[in-house]
C-alpha positions, 0 to 999 in steps of 0.5 A, spaced: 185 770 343 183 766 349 187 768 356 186 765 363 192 769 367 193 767 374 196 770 379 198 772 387 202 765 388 209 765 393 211 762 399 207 763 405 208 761 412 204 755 415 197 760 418 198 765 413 194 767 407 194 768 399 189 771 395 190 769 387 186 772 381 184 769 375 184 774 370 180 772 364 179 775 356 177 773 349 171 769 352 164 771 354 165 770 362 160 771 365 157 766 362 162 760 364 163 757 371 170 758 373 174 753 377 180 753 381 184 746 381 190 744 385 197 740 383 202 737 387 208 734 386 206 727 383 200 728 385 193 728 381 190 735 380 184 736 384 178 741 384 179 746 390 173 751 388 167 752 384 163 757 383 157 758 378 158 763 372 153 768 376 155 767 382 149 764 385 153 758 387 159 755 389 164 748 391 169 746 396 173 740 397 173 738 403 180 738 405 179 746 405 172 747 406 172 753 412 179 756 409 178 758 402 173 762 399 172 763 391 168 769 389 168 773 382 167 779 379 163 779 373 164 786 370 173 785 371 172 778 368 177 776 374 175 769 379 178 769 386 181 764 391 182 767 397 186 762 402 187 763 410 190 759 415 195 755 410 197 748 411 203 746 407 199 740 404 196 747 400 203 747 397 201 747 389 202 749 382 193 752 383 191 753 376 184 756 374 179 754 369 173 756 365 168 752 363 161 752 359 158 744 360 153 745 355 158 747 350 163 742 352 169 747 352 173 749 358 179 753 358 185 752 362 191 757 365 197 757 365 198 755 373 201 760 380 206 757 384 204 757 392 208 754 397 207 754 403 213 753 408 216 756 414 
């Protein structure tokens, strides 16, 4: 079965850092680019990150551009996001999700709590 599982979410003080993993199974990887999205409160989810399924190439909002990183490791099958210099606007369930466009199929996890506050 296809799993996506986030985790290394918590609560982090304004200017600190977080590193969550996406750890994927039940589907070929390698060859799906890999997304983390972000939802707050009554807000829409929004793209974060993207990178391509070699890693060749990636995304960021703008919002966060400097800030976060994504990267991925093809051989554990895990995305990241690691996240610096937090600002409490980045508290969020962070979900990841896995795409292949050309096959039109996407998968989505389960979503980690990050809560950014002093």
């Amino acid at each position: 079965q296809v799993q996506l599982v986030e985790s290394g979410g918590g609560l982090v003080q304004p200017g600190g850092s977080l590193r969550l993993s996406c750890a994927a199974s039940g589907f070929a990887f390698s060859t799906y680019a890999m997304n983390w999205y972000r939802q707050a409160p009554g807000k829409e989810r929004e793209l974060v990150a993207a990178i391509s399924s070699t890693g060749g190439s990636t995304n960021y909002a703008d919002s966060i551009k400097g800030r976060f990183t994504i990267s991925r490791d093809n051989v554990k099958n895990t995305v990241y996001l690691q996240m610096n210099s937090l600002k409490p606007e980045g508290t969020a369930v962070y979900y990841c999700k896995a795409e292949r466009r050309i096959i039109n199929r996407v998968y989505w996890g389960q979503g980690t709590q990050v809560t950014v506050s002093s």
